[in-house]
PDBQT receptor file of N, H, CA, C and O in Angstrom, charges set to zero:
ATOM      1  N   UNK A   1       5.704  -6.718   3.591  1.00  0.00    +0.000 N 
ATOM      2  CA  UNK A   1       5.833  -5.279   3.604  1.00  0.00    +0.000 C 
ATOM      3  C   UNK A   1       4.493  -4.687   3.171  1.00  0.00    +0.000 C 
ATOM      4  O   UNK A   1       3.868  -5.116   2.201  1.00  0.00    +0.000 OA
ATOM      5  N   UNK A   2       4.064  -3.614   3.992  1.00  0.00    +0.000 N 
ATOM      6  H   UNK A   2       4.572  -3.265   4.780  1.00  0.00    +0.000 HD
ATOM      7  CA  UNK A   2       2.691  -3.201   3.311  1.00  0.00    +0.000 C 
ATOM      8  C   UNK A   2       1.378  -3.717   4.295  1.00  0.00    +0.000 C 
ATOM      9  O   UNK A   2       0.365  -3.025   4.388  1.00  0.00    +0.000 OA
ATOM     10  N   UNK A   3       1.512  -4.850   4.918  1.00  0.00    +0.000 N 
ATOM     11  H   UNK A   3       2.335  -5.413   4.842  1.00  0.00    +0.000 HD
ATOM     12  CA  UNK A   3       0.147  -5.396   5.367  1.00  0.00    +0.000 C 
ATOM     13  C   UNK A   3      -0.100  -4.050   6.601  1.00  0.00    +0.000 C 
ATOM     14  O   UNK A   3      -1.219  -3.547   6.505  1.00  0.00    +0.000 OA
ATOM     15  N   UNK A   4       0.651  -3.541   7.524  1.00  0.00    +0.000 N 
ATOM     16  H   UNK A   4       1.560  -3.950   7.602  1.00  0.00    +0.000 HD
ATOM     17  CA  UNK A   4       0.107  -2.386   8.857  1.00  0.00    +0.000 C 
ATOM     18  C   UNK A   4      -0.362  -1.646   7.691  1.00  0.00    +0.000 C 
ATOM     19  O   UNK A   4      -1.575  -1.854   7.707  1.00  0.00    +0.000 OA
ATOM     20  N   UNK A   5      -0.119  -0.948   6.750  1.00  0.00    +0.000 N 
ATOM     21  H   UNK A   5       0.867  -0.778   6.737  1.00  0.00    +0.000 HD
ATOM     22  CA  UNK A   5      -0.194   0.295   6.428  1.00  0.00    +0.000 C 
ATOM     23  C   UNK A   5      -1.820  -0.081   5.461  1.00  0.00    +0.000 C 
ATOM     24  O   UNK A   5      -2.737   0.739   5.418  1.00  0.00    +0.000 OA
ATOM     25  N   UNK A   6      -1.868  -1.241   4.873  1.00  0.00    +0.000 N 
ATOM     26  H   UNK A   6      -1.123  -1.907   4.908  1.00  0.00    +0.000 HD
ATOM     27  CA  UNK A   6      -3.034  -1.506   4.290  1.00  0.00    +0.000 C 
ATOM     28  C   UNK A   6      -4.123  -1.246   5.249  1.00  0.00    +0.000 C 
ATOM     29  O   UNK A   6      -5.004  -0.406   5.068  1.00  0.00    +0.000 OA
ATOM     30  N   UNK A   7      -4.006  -2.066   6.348  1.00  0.00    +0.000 N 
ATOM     31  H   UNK A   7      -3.290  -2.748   6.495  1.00  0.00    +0.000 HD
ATOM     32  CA  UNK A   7      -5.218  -2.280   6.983  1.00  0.00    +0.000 C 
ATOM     33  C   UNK A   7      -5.654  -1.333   8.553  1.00  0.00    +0.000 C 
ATOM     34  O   UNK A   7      -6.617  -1.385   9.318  1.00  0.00    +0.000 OA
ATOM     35  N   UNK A   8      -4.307  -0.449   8.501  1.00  0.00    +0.000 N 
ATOM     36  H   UNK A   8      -3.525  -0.406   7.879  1.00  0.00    +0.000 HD
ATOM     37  CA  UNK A   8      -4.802   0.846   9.074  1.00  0.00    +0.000 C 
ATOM     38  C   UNK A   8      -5.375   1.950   8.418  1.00  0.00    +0.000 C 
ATOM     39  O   UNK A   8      -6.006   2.787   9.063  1.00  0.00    +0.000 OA
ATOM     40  N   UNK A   9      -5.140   2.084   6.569  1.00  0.00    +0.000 N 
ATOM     41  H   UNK A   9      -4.626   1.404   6.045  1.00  0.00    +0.000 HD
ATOM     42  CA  UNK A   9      -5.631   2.631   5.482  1.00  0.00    +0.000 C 
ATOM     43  C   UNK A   9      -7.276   2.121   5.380  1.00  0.00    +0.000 C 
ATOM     44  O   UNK A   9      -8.249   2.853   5.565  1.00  0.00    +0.000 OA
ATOM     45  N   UNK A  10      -7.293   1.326   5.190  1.00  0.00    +0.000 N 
ATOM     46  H   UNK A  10      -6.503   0.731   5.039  1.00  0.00    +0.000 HD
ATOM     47  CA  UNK A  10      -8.395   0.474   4.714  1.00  0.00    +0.000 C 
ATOM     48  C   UNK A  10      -9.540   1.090   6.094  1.00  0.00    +0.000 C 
ATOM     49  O   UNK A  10     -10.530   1.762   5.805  1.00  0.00    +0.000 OA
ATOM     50  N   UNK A  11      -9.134   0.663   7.820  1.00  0.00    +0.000 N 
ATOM     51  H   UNK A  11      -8.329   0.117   8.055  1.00  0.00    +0.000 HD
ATOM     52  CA  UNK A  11     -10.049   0.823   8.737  1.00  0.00    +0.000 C 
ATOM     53  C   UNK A  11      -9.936   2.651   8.794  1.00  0.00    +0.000 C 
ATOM     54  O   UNK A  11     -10.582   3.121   9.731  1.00  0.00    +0.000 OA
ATOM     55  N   UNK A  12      -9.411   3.395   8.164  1.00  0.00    +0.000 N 
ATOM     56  H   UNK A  12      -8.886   3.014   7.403  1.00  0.00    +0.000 HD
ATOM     57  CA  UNK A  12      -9.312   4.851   8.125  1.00  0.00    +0.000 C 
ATOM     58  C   UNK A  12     -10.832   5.197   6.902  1.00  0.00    +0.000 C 
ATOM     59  O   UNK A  12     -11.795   5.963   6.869  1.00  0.00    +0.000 OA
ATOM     60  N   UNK A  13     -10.371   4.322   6.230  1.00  0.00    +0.000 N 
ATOM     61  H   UNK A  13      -9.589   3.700   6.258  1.00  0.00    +0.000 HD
ATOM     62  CA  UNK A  13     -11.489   4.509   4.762  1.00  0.00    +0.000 C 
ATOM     63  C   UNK A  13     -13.191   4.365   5.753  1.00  0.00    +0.000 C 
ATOM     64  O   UNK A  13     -14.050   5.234   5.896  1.00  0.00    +0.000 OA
ATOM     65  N   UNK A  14     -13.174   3.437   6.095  1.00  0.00    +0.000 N 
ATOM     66  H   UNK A  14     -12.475   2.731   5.979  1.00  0.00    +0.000 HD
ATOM     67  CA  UNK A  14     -14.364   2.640   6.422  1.00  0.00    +0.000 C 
ATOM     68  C   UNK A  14     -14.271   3.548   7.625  1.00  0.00    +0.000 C 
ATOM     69  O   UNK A  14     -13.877   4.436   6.869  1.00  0.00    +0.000 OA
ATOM     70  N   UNK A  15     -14.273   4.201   8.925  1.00  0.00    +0.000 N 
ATOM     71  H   UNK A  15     -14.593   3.480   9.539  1.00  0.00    +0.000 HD
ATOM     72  CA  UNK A  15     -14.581   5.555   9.684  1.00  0.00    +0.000 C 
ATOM     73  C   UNK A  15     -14.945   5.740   8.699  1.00  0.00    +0.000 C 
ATOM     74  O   UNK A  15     -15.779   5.008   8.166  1.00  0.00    +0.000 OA
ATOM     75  N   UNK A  16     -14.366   6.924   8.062  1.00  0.00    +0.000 N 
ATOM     76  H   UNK A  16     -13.689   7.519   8.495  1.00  0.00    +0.000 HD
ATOM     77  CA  UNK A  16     -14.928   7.961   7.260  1.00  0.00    +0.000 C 
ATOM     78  C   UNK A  16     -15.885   8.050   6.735  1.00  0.00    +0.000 C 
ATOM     79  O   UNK A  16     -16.474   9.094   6.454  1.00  0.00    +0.000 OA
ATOM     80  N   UNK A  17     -16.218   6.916   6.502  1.00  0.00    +0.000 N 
ATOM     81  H   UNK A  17     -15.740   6.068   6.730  1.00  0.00    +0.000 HD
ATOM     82  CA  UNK A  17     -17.560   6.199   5.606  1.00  0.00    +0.000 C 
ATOM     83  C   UNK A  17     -18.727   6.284   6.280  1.00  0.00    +0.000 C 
ATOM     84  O   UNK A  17     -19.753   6.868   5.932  1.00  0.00    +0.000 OA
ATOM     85  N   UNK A  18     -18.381   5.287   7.880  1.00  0.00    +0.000 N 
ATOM     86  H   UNK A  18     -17.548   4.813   8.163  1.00  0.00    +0.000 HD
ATOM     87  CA  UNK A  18     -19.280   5.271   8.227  1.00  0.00    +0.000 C 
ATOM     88  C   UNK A  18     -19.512   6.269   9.073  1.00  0.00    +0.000 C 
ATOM     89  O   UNK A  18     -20.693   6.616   9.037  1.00  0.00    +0.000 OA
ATOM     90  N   UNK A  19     -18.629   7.076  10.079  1.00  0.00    +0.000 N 
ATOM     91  H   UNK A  19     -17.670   6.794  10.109  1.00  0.00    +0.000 HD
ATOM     92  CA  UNK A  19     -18.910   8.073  11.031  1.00  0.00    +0.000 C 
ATOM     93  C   UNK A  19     -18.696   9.426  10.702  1.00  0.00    +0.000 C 
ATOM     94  O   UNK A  19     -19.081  10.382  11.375  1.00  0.00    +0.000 OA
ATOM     95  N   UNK A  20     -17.865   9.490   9.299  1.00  0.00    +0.000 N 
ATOM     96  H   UNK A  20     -17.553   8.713   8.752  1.00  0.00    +0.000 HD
ATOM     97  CA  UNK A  20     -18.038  11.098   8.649  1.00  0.00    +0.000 C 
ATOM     98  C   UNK A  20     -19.162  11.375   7.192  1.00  0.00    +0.000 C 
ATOM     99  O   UNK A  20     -19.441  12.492   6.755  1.00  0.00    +0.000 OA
ATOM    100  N   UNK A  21     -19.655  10.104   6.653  1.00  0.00    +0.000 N 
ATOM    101  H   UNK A  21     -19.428   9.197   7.007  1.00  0.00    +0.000 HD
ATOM    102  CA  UNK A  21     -20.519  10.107   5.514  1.00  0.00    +0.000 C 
ATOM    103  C   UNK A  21     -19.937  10.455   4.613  1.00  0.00    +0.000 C 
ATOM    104  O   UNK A  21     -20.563  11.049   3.734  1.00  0.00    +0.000 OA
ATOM    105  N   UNK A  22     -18.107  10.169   4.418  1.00  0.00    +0.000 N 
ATOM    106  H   UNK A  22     -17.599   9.687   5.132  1.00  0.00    +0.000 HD
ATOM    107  CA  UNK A  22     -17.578   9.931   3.772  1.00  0.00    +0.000 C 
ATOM    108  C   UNK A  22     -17.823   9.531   2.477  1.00  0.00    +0.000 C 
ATOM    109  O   UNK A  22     -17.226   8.466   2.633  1.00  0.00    +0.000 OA
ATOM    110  N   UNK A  23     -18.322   9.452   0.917  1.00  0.00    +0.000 N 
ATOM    111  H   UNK A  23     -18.807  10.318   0.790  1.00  0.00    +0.000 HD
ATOM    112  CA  UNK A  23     -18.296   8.730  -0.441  1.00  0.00    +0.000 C 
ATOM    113  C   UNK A  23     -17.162   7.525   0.110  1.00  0.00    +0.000 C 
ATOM    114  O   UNK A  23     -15.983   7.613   0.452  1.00  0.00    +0.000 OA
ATOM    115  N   UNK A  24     -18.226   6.240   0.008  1.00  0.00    +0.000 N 
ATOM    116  H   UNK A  24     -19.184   6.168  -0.270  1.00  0.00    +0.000 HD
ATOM    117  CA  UNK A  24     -17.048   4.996   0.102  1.00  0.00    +0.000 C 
ATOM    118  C   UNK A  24     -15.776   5.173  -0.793  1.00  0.00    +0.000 C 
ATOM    119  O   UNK A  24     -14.587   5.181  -0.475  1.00  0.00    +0.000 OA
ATOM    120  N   UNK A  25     -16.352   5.304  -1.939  1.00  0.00    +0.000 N 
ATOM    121  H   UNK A  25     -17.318   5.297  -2.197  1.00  0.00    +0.000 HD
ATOM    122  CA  UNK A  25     -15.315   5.505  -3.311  1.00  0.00    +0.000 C 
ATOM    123  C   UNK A  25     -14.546   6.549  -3.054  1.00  0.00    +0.000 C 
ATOM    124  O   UNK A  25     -13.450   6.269  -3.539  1.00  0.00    +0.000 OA
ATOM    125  N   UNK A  26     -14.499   7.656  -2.534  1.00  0.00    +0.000 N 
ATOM    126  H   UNK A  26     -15.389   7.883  -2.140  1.00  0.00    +0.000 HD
ATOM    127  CA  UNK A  26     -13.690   8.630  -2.607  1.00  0.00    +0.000 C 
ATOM    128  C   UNK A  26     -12.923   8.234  -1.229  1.00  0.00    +0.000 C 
ATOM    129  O   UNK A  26     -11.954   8.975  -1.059  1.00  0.00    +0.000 OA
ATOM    130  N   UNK A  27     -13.090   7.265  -0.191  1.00  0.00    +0.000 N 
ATOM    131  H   UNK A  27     -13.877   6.663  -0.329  1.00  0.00    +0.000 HD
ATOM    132  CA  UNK A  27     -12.719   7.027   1.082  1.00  0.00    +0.000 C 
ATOM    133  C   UNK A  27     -11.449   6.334   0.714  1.00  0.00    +0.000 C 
ATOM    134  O   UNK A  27     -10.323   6.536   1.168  1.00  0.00    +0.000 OA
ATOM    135  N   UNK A  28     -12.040   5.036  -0.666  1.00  0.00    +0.000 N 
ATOM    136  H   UNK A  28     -12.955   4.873  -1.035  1.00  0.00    +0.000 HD
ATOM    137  CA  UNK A  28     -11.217   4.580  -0.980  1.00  0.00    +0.000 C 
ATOM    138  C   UNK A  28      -9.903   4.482  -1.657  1.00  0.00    +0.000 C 
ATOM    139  O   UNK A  28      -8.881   3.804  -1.553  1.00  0.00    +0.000 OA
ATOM    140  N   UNK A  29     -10.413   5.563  -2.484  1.00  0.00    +0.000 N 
ATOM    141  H   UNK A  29     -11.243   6.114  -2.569  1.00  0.00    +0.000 HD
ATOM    142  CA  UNK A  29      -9.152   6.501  -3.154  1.00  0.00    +0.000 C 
ATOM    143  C   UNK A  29      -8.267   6.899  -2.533  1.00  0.00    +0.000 C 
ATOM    144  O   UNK A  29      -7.123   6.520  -2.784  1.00  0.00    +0.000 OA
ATOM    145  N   UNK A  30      -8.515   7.713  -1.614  1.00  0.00    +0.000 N 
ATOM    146  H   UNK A  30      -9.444   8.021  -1.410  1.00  0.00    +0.000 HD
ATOM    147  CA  UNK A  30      -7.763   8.188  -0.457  1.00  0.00    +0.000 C 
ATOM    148  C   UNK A  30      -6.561   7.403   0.089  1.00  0.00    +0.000 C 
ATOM    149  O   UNK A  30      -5.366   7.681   0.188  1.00  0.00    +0.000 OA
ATOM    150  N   UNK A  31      -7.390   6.183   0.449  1.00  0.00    +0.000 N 
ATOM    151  H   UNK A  31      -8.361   5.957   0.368  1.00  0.00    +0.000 HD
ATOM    152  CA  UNK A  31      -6.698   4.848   0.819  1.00  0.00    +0.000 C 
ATOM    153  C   UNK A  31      -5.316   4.372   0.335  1.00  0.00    +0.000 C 
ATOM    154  O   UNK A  31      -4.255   4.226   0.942  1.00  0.00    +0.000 OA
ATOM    155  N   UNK A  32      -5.679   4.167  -0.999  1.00  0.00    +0.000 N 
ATOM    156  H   UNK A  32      -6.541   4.286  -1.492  1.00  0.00    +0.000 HD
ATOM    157  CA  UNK A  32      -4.859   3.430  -1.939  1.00  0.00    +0.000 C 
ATOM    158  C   UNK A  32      -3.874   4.874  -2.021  1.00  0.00    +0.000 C 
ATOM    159  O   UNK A  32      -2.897   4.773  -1.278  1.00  0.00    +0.000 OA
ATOM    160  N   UNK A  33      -3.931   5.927  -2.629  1.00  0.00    +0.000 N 
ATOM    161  H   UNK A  33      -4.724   6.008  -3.232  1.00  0.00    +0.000 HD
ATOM    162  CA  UNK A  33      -3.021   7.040  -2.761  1.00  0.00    +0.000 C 
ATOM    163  C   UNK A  33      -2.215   7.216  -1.266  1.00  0.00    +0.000 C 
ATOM    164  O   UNK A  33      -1.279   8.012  -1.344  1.00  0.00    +0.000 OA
ATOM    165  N   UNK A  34      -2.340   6.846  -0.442  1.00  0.00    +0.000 N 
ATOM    166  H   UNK A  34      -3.100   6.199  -0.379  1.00  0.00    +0.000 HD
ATOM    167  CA  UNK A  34      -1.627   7.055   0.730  1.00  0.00    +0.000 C 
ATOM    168  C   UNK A  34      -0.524   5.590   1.113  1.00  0.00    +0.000 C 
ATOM    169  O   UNK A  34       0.597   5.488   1.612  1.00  0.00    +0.000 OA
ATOM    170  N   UNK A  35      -1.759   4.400   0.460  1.00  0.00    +0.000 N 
ATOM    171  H   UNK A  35      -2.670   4.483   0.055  1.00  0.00    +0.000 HD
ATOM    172  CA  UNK A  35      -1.088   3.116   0.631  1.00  0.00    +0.000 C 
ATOM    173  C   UNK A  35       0.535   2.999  -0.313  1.00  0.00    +0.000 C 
ATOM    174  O   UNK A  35       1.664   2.673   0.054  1.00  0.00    +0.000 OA
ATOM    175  N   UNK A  36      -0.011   3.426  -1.614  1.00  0.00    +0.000 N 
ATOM    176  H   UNK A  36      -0.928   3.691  -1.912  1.00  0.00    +0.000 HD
ATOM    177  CA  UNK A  36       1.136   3.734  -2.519  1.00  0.00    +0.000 C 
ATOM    178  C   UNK A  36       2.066   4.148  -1.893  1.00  0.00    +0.000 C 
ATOM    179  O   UNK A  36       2.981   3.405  -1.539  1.00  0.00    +0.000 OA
ATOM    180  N   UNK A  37       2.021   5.667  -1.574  1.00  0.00    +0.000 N 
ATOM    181  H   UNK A  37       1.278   6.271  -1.861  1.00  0.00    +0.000 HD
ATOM    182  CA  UNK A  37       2.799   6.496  -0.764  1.00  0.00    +0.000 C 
ATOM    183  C   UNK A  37       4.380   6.125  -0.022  1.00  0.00    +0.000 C 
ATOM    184  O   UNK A  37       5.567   6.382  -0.224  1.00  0.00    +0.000 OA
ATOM    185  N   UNK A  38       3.311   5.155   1.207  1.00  0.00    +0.000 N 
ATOM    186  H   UNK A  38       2.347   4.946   1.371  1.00  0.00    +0.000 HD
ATOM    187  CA  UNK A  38       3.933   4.251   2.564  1.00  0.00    +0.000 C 
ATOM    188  C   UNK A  38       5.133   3.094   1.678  1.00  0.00    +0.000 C 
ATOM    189  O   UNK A  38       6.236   2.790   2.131  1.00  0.00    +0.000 OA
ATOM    190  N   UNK A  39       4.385   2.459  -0.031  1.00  0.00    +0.000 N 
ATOM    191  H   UNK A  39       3.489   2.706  -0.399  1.00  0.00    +0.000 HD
ATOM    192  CA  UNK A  39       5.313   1.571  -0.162  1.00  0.00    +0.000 C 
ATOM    193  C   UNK A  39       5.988   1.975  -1.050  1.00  0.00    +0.000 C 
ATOM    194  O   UNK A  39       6.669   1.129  -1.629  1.00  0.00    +0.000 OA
ATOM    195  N   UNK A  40       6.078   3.494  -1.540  1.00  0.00    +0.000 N 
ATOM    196  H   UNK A  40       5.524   4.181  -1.069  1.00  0.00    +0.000 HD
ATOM    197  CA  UNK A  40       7.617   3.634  -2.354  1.00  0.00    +0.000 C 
ATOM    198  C   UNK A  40       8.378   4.106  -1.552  1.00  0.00    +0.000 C 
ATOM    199  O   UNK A  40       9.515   4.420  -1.904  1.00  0.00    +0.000 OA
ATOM    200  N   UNK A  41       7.895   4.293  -0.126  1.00  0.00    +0.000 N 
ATOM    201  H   UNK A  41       6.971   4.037   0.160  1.00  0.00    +0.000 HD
ATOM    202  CA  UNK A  41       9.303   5.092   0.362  1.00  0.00    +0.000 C 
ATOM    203  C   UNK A  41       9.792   3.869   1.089  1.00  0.00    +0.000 C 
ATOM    204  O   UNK A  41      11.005   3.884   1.301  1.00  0.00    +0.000 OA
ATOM    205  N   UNK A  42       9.133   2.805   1.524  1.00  0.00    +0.000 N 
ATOM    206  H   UNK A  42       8.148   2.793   1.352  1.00  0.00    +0.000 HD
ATOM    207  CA  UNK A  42       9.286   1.278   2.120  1.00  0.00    +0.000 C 
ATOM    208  C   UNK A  42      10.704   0.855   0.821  1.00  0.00    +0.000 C 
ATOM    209  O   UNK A  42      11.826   0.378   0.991  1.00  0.00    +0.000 OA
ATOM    210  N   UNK A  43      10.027   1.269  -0.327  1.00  0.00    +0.000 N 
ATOM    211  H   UNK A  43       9.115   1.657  -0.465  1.00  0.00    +0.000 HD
ATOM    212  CA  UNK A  43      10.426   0.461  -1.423  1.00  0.00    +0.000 C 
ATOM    213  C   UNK A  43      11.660   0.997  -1.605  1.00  0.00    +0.000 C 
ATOM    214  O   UNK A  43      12.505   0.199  -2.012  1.00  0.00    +0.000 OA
ATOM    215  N   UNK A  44      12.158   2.593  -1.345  1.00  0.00    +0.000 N 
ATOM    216  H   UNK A  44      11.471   3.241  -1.014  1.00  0.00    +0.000 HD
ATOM    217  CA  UNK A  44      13.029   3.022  -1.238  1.00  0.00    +0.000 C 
ATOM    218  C   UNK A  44      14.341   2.927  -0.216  1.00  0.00    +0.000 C 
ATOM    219  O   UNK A  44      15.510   3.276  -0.378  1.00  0.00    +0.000 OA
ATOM    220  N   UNK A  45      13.710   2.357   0.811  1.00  0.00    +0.000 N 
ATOM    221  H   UNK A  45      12.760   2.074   0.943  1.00  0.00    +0.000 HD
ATOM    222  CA  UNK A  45      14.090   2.447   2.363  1.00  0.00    +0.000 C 
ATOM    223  C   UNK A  45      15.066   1.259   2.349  1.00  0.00    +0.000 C 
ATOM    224  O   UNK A  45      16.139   1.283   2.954  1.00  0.00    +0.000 OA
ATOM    225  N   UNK A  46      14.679   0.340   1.707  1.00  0.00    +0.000 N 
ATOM    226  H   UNK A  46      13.808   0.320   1.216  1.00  0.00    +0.000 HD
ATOM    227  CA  UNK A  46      15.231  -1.178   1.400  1.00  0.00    +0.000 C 
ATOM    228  C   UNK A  46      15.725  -1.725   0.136  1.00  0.00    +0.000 C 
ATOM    229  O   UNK A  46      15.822  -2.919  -0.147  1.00  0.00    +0.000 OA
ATOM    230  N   UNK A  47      16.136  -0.346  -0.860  1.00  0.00    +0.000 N 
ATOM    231  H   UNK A  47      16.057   0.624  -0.630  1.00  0.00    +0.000 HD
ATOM    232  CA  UNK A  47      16.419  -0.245  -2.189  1.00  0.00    +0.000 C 
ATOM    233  C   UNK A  47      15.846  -1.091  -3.053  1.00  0.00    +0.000 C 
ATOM    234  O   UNK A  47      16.506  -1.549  -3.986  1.00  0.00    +0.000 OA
ATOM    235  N   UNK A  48      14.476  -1.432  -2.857  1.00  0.00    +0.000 N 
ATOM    236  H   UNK A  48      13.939  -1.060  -2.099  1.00  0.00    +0.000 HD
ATOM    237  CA  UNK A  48      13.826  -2.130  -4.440  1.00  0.00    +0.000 C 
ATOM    238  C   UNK A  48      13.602  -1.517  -4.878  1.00  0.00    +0.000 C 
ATOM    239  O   UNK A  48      13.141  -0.478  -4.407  1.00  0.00    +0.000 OA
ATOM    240  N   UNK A  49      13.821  -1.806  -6.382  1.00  0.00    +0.000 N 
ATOM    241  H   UNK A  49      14.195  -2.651  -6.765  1.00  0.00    +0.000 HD
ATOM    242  CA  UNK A  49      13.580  -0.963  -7.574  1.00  0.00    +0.000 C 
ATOM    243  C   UNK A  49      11.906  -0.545  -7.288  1.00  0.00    +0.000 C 
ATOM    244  O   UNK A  49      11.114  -1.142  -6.559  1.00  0.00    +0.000 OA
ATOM    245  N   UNK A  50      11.693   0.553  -8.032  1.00  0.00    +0.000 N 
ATOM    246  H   UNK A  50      12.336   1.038  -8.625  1.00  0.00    +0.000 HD
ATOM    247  CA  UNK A  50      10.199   0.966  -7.912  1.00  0.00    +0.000 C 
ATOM    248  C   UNK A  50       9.612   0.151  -9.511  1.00  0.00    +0.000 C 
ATOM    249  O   UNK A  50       8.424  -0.120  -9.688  1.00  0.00    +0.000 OA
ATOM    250  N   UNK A  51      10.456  -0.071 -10.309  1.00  0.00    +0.000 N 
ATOM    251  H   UNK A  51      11.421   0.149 -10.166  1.00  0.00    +0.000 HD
ATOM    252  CA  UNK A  51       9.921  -0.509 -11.643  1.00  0.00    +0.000 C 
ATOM    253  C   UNK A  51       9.462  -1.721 -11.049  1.00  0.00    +0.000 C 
ATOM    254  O   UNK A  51       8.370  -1.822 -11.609  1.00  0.00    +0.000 OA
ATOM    255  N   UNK A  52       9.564  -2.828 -10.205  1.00  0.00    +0.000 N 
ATOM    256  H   UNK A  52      10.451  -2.745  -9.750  1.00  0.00    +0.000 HD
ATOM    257  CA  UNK A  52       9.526  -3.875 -10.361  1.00  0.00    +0.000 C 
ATOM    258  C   UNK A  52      10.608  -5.056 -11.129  1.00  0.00    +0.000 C 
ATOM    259  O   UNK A  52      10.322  -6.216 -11.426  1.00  0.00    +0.000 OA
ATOM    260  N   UNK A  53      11.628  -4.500 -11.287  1.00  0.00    +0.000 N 
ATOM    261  H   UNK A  53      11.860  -3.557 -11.046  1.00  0.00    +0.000 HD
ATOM    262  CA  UNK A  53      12.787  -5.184 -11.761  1.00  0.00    +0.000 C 
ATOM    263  C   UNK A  53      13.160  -6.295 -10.911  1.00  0.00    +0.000 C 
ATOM    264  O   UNK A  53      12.875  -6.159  -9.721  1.00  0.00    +0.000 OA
ATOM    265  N   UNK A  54      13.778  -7.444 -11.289  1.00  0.00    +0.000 N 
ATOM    266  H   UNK A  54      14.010  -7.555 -12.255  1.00  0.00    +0.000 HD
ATOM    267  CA  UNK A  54      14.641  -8.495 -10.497  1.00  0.00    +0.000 C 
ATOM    268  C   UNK A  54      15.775  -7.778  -9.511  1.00  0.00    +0.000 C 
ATOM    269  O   UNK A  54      16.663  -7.185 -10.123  1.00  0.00    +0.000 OA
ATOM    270  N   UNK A  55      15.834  -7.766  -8.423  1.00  0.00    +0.000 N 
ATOM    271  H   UNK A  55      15.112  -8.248  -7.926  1.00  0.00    +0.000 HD
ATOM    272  CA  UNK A  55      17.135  -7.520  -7.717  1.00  0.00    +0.000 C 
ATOM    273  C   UNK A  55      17.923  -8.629  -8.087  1.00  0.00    +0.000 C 
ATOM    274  O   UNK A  55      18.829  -8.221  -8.814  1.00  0.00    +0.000 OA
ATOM    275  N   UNK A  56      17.989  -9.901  -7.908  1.00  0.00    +0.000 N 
ATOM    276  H   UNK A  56      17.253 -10.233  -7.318  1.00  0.00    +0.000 HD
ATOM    277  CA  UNK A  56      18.433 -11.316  -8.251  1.00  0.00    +0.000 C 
ATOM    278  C   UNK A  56      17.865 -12.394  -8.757  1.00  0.00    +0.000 C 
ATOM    279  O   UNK A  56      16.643 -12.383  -8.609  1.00  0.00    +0.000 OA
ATOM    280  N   UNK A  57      18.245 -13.228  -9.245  1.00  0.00    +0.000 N 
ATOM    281  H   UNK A  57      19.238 -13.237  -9.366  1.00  0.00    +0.000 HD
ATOM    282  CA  UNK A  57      17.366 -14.128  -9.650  1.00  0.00    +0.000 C 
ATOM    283  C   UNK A  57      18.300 -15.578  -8.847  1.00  0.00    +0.000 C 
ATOM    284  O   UNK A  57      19.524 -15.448  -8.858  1.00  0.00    +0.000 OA
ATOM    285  N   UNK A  58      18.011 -16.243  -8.512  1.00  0.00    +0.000 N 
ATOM    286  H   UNK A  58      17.017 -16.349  -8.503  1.00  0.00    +0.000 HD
ATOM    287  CA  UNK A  58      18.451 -17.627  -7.633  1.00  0.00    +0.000 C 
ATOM    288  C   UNK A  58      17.750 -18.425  -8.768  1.00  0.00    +0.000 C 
ATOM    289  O   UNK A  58      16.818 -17.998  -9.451  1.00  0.00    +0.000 OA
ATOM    290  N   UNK A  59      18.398 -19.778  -8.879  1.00  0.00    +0.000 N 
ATOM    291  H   UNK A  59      19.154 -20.124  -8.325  1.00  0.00    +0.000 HD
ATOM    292  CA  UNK A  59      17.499 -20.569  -9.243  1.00  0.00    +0.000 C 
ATOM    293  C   UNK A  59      17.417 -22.118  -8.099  1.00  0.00    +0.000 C 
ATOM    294  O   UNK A  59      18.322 -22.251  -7.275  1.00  0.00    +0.000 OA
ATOM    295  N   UNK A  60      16.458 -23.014  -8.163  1.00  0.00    +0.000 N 
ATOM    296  H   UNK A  60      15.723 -22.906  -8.833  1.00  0.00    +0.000 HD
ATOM    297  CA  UNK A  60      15.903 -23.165  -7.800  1.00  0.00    +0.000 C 
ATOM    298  C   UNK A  60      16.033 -25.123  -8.108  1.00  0.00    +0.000 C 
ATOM    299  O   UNK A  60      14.902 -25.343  -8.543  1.00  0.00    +0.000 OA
ATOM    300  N   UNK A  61      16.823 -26.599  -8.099  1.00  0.00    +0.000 N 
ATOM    301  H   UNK A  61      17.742 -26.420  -7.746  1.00  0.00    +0.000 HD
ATOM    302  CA  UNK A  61      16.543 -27.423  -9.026  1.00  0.00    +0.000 C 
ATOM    303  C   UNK A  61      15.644 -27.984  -7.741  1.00  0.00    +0.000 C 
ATOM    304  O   UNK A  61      15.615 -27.931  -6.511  1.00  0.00    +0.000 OA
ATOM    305  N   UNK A  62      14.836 -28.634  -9.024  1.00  0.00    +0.000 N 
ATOM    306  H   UNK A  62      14.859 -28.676 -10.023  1.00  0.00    +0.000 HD
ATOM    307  CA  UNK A  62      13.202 -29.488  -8.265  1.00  0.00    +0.000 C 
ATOM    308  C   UNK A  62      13.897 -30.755  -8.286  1.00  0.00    +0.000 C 
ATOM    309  O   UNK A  62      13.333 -31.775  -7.890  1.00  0.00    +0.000 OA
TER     310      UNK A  62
């Protein structure tokens, strides 16, 4: 979950950068505040907690 939205964020940053003279750093900001965005409502969409809580725990014998 997350990888389209990263790396259409990410090639949005880098335009800006390079064909609007964009501040990399402020390109990047941008980025990440939008990336966030895409994965709480992802995160919402598919009811994971936003805290990062266990939905379940399985275990696992080796």
């Amino acid at each position: 979950m997350g990888g389209y939205y990263t790396s259409r964020y990410l090639l949005t940053a880098l335009n800006q950068t390079v064909i609007q003279g964009l501040s990399g750093r402020i390109a990047l900001e941008d980025a990440v505040k939008e990336i966030n965005k895409e994965m709480r409502r992802k995160q919402s969409e598919f009811g994971i907690p936003e805290d990062g809580s266990v939905l379940y725990a399985e275990r696992i014998d080796e």
